[in-house]
C-alpha positions in Angstrom: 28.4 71.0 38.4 28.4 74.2 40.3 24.6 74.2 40.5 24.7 70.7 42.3 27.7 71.8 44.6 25.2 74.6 45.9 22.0 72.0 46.3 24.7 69.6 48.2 25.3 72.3 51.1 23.0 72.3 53.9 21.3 75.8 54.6 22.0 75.6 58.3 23.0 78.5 60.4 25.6 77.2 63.3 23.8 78.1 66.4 27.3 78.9 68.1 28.0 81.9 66.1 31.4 79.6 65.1 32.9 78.1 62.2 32.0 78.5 58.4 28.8 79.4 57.2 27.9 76.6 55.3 26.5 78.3 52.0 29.1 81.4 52.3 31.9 79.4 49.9 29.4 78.2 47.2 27.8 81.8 46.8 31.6 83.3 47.0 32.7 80.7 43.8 29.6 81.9 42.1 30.7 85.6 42.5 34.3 85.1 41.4 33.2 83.0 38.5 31.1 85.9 37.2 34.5 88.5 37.8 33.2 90.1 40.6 35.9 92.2 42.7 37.7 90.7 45.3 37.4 93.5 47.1 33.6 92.7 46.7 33.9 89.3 47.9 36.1 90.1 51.0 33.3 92.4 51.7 30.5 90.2 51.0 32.3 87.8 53.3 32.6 90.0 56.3 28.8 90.9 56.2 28.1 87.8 56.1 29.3 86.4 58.5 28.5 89.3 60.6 24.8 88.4 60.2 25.1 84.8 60.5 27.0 85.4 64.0 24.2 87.6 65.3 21.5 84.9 63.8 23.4 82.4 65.8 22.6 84.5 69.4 19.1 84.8 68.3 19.1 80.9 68.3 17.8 80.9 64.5 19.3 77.6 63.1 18.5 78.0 59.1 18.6 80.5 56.9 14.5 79.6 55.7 14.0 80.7 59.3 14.9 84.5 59.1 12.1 86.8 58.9 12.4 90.1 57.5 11.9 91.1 61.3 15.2 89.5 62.3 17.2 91.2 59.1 15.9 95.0 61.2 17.1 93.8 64.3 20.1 93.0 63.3 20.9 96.1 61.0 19.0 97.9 64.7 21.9 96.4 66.5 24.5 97.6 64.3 23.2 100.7 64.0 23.3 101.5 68.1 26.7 100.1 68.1 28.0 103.4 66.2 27.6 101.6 62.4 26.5 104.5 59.8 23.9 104.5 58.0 26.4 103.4 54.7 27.8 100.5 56.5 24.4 99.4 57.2 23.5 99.7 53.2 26.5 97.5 52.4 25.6 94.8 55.1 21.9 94.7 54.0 23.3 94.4 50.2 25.6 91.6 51.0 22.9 89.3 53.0 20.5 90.2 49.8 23.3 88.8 47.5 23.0 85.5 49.4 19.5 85.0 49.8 19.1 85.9 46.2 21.5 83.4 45.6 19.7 80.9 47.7 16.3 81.4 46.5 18.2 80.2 43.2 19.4 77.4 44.0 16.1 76.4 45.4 17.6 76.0 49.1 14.9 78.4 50.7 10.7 79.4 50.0 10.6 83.0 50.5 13.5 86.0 50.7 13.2 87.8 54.0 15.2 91.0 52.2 13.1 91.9 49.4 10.8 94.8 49.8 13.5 95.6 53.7 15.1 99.3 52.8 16.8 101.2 54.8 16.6 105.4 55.4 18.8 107.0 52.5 22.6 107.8 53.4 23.9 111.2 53.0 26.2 111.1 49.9 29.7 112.3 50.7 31.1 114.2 47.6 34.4 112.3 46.5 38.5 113.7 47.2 39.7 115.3 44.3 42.1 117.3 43.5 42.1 120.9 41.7 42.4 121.7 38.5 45.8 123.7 39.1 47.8 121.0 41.3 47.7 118.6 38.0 50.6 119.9 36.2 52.1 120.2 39.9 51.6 116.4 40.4 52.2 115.1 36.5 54.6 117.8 34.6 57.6 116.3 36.0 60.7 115.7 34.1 62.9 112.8 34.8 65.4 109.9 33.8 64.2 107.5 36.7 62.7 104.5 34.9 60.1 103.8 37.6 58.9 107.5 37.8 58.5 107.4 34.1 56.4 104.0 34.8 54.3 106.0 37.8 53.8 109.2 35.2 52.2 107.0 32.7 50.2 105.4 35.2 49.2 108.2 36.5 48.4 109.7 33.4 45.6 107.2 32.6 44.3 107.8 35.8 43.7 111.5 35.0 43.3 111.5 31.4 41.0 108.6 30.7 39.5 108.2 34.4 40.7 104.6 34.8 40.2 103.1 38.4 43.2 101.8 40.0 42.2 98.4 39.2 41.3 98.8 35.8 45.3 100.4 35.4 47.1 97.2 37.1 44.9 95.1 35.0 46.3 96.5 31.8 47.6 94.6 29.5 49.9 95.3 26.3 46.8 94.2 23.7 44.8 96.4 25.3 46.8 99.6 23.6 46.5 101.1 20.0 48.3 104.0 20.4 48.3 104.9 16.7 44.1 105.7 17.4 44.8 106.6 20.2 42.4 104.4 22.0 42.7 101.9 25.2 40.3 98.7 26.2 39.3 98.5 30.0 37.9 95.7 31.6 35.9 97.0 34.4 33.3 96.1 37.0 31.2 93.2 36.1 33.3 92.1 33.4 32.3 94.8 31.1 34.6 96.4 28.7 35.1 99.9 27.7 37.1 101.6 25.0 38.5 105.0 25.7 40.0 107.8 24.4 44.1 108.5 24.9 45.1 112.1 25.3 48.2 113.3 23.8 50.3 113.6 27.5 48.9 109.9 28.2 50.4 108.7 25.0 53.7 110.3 25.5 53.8 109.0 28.8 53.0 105.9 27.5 55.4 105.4 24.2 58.1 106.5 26.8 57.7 104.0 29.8 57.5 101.3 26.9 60.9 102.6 25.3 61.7 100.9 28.9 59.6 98.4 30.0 61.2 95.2 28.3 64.2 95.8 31.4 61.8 94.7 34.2 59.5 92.0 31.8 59.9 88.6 31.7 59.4 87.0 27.9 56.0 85.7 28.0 54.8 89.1 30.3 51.8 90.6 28.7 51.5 93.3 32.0 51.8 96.8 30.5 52.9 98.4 33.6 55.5 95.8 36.2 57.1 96.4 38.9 60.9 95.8 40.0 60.2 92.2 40.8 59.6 91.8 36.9 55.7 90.8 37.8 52.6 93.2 37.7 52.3 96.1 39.7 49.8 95.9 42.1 47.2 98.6 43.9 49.7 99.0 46.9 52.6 99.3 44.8 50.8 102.4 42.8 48.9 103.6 45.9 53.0 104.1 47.8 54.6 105.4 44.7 51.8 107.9 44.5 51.8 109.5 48.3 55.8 109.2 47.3 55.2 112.1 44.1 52.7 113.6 45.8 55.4 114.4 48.9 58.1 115.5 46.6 56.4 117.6 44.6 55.1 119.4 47.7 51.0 118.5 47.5 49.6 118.7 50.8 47.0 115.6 52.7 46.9 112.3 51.7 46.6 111.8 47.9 45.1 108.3 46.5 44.4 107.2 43.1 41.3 107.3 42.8 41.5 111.2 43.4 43.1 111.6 40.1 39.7 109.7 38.6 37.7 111.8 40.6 39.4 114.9 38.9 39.4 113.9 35.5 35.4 113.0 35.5 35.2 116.9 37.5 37.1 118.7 35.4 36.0 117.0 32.1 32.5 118.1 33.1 33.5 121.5 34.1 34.7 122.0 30.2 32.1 120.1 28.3 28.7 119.5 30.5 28.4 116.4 29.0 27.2 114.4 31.9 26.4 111.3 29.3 30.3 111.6 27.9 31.7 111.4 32.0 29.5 108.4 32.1 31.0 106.6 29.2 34.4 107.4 29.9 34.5 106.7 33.8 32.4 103.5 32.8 29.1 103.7 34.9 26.1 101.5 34.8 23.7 104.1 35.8 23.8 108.0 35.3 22.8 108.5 38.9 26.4 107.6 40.0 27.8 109.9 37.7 25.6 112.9 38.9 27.7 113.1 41.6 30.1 115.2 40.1 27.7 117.8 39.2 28.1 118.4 43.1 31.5 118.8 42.1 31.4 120.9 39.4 28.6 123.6 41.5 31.1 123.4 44.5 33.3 124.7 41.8 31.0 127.4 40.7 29.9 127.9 44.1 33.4 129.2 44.9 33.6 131.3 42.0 30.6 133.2 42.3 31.6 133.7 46.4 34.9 135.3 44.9 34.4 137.1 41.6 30.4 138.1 41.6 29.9 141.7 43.4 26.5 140.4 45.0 28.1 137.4 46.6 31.3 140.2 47.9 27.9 142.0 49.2 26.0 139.4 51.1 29.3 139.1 52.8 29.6 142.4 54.2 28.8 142.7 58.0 26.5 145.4 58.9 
């Protein structure tokens, strides 16, 4: 049924730069019915239409029309209006989603994106925080019901590298705290099983000792809000800038720092770039390799402050 919805759509590109693009919604179901983000699909929907406008202007009237020559100008046009080079790479990836997805579906010959790449962005190293400033932000001792809620979260965050997410999408079944384990559903609908520390299990028994007060009896949300519903990213995202503030961190902290840290400082302890992978739930090791940046930033600032030839070199004559 979803294969013939696709074939029923017309492949036509409104020459106005106006209205709905006639294959976007098809290609959107297709990506929710495989679990992809919504954040993906919001994404995938902007590009989109971003390209389809500009192929409107250009007077192309079908997406079998667009040549891999009018995928560059577009992506040229963006680029002089201030877009970096990122932004571009995100565009390019959405349009190839949907030509991919019409080549499928059999509604065009030839896909004008295959073989197109783009010059290699610079690769920012993520936010994190240090090493010190954890028992800062997580050794806190309270009575507050929701604070012991945000602590547990929190905790998973930073001891089993959980994305935001994956922590709002908990769900009760998904515990055994007697091994001490946790099941994630992540990106792409895979699952992961990892590892609970001892502070994330405290944190954990305790918020439960207390979660039946704010659950409804059919609930199966591990962590809810005081609406008696699942918490959601914004929820965590304010209650977390709200710790962060009282316990006196400086700069904006976001959740996904505290992932950031535990795949950083895990590696600075163990080396184990393979074991960071598994836990933080990669694909591909190349992601992961980011955070040996991290880790020779760390050394990096060592060696400037405790190695006597680094406390040479930065004598002045």
């Amino acid at each position: 049924m979803k294969r013939e919805q696709g074939n029923a759509l017309s492949a036509k590109i409104s020459p106005h730069g106006a209205g709905t693009v006639p294959q976007l919604d098809a290609f959107l179901y297709e990506l929710s019915a495989r679990n992809t983000s919504p954040h993906t699909r919001f994404a995938y929907r902007r590009d989109i239409h971003d390209a389809w406008s500009f192929f409107g202007t250009e007077k192309l009237t079908d997406w079998q029309h667009v040549r891999a020559a009018d995928l560059k100008l577009w992506l040229a046009k963006r680029h002089a209006q201030g877009l970096a080079p990122r932004s571009l790479s995100r565009r390019l990836a959405a349009v190839r989603a949907l030509f991919k997805y019409l080549r499928q579906q059999n509604l065009i010959v030839n896909d004008p994106s295959q073989g197109l790449r783009l010059p290699r962005a610079s690769r920012h190293l993520p936010s994190t925080l240090e090493i010190d400033t954890i028992p800062q932000l997580l050794d806190r001792s309270t009575e507050d019901p929701l604070e012991i809620r945000d602590l547990a979260m929190l905790e998973l965050m930073y001891g089993s590298g959980l994305r935001l997410a994956e922590v709002c999408g908990l769900n009760l079944q998904d515990l055994d705290l007697s091994t001490g384990e946790i099941r994630i559903f992540g990106k792409g609908q895979k699952t992961r099983i990892n590892p609970l520390g001892e502070a994330s299990i405290k944190a954990i028994r305790l918020w439960l000792t207390l979660r039946n007060a704010y659950a409804t009896p059919t609930e199966s949300a591990l962590f809810l809000s005081q609406r008696r519903s699942r918490i959601s990213p914004r929820n965590v995202q304010e209650r977390l800038n709200r710790l962060a503030r009282h316990n006196g961190l400086s700069g904006k902290v976001h959740p996904h720092m505290l992932r950031h840290a535990c795949a950083s400082h895990f590696l600075q302890n163990s080396s184990d770039l393979r074991a960071v992978q598994e836990l933080l739930g990669h694909e591909n090791l190349s992601t992961t390799q980011i955070y040996t940046h991290l880790d020779f930033q760390h050394l990096a600032t060592i060696y400037d402050s405790a190695h006597p030839r680094a406390r040479l070199n930065n004598k002045t004559d």
